[in-house]
C-alpha positions as CSV (number, residue, x, y, z in Angstrom):
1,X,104.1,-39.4,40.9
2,X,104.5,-36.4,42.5
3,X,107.7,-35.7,45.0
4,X,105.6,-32.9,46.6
5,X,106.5,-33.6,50.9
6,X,103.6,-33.6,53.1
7,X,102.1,-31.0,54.6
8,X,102.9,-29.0,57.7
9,X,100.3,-30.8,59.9
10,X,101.2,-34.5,58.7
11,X,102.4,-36.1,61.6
12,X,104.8,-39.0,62.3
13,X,103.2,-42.5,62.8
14,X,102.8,-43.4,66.5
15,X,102.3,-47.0,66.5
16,X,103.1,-50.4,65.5
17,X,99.8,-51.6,64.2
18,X,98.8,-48.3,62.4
19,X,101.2,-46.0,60.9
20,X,98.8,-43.2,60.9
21,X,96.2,-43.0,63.1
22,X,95.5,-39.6,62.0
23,X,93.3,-40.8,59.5
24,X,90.8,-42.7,61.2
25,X,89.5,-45.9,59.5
26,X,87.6,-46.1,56.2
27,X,87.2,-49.3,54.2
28,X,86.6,-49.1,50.8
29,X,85.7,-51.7,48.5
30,X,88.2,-53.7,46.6
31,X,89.7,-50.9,43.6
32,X,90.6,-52.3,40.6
33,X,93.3,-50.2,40.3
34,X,95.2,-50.6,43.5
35,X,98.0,-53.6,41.8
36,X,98.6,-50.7,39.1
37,X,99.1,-47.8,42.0
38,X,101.2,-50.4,43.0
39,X,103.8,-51.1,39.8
40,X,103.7,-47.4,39.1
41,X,105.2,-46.8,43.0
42,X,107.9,-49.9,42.6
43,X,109.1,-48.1,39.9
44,X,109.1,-44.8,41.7
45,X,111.1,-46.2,45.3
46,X,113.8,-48.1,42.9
47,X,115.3,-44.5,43.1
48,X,115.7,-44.9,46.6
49,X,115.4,-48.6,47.4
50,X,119.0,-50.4,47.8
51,X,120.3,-52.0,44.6
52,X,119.8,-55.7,45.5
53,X,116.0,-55.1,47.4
54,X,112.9,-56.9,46.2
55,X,110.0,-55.1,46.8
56,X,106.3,-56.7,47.0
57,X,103.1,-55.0,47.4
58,X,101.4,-56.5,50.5
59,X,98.3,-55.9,52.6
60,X,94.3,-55.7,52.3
61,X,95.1,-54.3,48.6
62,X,97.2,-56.5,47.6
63,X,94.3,-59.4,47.6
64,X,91.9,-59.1,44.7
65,X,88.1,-58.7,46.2
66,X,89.3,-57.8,49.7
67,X,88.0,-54.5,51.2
68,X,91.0,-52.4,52.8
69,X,91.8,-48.6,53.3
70,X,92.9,-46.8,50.4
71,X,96.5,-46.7,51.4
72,X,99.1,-48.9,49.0
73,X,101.4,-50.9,51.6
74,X,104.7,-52.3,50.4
75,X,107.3,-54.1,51.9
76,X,111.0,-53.8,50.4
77,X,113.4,-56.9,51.4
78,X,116.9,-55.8,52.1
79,X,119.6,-58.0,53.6
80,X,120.4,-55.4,56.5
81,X,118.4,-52.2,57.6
82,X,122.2,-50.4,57.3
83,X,121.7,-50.3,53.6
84,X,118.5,-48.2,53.8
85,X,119.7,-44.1,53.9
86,X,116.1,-41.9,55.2
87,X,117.5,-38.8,53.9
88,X,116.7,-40.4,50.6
89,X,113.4,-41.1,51.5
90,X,113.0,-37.8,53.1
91,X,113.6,-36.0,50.0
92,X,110.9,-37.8,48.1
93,X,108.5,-36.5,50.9
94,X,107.6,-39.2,52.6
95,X,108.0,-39.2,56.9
96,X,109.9,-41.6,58.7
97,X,110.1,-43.4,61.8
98,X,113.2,-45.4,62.9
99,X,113.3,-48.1,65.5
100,X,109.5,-49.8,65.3
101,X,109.5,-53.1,66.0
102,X,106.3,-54.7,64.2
103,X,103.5,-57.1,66.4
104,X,104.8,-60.3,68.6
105,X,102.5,-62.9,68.7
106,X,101.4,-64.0,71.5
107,X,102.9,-67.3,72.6
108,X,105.7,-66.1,70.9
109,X,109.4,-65.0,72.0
110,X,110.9,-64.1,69.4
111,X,114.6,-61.9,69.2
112,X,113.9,-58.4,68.8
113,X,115.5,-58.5,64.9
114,X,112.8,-61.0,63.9
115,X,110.3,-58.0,64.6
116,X,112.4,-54.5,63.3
117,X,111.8,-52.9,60.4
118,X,111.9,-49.2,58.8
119,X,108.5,-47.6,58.2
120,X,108.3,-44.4,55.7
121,X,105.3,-43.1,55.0
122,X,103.5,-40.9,52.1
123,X,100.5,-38.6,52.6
124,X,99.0,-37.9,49.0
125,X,98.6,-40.2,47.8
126,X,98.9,-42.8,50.9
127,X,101.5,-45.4,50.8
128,X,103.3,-47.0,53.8
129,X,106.8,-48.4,53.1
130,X,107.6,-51.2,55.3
131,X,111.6,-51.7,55.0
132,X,112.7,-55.5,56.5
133,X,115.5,-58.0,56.6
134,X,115.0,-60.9,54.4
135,X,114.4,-64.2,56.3
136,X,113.1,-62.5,59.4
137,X,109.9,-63.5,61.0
138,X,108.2,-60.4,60.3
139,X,109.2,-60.1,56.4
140,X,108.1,-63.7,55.9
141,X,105.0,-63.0,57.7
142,X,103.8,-60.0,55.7
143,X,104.1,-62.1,52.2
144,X,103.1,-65.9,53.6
145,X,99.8,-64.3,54.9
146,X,99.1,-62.4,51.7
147,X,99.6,-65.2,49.4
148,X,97.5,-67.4,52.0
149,X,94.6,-64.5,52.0
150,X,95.4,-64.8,47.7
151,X,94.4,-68.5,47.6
152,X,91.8,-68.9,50.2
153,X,88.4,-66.9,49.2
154,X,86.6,-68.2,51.6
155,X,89.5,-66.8,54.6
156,X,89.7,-63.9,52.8
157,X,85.6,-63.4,52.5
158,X,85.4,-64.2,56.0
159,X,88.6,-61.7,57.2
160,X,86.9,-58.9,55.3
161,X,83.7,-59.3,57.4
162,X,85.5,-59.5,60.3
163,X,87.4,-55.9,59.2
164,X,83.7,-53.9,58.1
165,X,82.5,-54.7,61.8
166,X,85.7,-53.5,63.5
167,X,85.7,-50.5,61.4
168,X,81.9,-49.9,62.0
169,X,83.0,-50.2,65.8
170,X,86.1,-47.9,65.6
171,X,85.4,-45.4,62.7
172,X,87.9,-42.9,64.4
173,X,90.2,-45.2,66.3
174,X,92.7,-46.3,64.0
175,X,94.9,-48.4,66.9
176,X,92.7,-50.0,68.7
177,X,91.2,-50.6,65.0
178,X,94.6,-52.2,64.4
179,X,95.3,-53.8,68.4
180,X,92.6,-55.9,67.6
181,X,93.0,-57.0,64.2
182,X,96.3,-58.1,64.8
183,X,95.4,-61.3,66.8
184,X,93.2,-62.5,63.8
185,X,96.4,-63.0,61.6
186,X,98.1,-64.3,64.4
187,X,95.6,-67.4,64.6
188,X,96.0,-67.0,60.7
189,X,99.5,-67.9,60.6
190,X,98.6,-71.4,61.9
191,X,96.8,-72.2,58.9
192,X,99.1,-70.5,56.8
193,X,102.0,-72.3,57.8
194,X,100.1,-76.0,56.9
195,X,99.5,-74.4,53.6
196,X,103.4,-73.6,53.1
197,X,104.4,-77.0,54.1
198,X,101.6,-78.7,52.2
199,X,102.3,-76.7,48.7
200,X,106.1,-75.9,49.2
201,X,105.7,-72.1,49.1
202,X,108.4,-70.0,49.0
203,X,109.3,-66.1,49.0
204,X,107.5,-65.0,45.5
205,X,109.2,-62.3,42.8
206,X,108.3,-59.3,43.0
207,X,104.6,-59.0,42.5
C-alpha cells in the first residue's frame, strides 16, 4: 500500500457521523474484495498501531451482501487513547482529528469516555481508522452491531434498503446522510443486545 499523503485539497473530517463529507454519498454493491482490502491494511497499521491493539474491520463492508461506500472502516482496540502517537499516523498520510466524541443515543447518558475515540483518515484509497478504548460503549457497539448485521440477513436486507433510499435522498449530503442513519442502529442495539445475552457473544479476534 502506498504511504503517498493526501492531497493538498483533502480536508479534515468535520463530523461525528461522517468523517468526510467531502465525498458525498455513493453506495456500491457489496465488493467481494472489501475483507481482503481489509487484511492487506491490518497488516499495514501494525506499523503504527500500539503493540497490545486488536484491530477488527467494521462497518457496511465488513457484512458480506450489504451495500456500503467504498471506504474500508476499522476500529483498533487499545486500553487507553495515550498509547496512540498521530505523528505516526501522520507520516503514513493519513489526516487526523483528535477529540471526537462518537453518536449518544438518545435516551442515553452516558460518560463522555464511553463515547471518545481517535479518528485517522486515508484519501486513496479510503479507509477511516476509528481508535477506541476497550470495554467502552462505543468500541462494543461498533463490533456487537456488526456481528448482529453478520447473523441476521433479513436486518441486514432490510438496513441496506433503508441506506439506498437515504442515499437516493441525500446523494451530496454526506451528514445529514449519516444524522439520520444513526438512530436506525440505535433501535438496532435493542435487538442486538437480546442476541448477546441469548448466544453469549463476546468481543471476537481479530477478523
Amino acid at each position: 500500500m502506498s504511504t503517498q499523503k493526501p492531497s493538498e485539497s483533502g480536508q479534515a473530517p468535520r463530523t461525528e457521523s461522517d468523517p468526510d463529507p467531502m465525498h458525498g454519498v455513493l453506495l456500491h454493491p457489496y465488493q467481494d474484495d472489501w475483507p481482503q482490502r481489509f487484511i492487506e491494511t491490518r497488516k499495514w497499521l501494525r506499523r503504527v498501531a500500539p503493540p497490545e491493539a486488536t484491530i477488527h474491520h467494521i462497518g457496511s463492508t465488513a457484512v458480506p451482501g450489504l451495500a456500503g461506500k467504498d471506504v474500508i472502516d476499522i476500529q483498533i482496540s487499545v486500553d487507553t487513547l495515550d498509547q496512540v502517537e498521530p505523528d505516526d499516523w501522520l507520516e503514513l498520510g493519513f489526516q487526523y482529528r483528535a477529540g471526537l466524541s462518537d453518536h449518544m443515543p438518545p435516551g442515553r447518558q452516558l460518560p463522555e469516555e464511553e463515547l471518545v475515540k481517535y479518528l485517522f483518515c486515508y484519501q486513496n484509497p479510503r479507509i477511516n481508522v476509528h481508535i477506541r478504548e476497550r470495554g467502552r460503549f462505543n468500541q462494543r457497539f461498533a463490533l456487537l452491531n456488526r456481528d448482529y448485521l453478520r447473523s441476521h440477513q433479513d436486518v441486514a436486507a432490510a438496513y441496506g434498503a433503508f441506506k439506498a433510499e437515504l442515499a437516493d435522498h441525500f446523494p451530496d449530503d454526506a451528514t445529514s446522510y449519516s444524522r439520520i442513519k444513526d438512530p436506525v442502529f440505535d433501535i438496532m442495539m435493542g435487538a442486538a443486545n437480546h442476541w448477546a445475552k441469548e448466544t453469549g457473544w463476546q468481543e471476537p479476534p481479530e477478523d
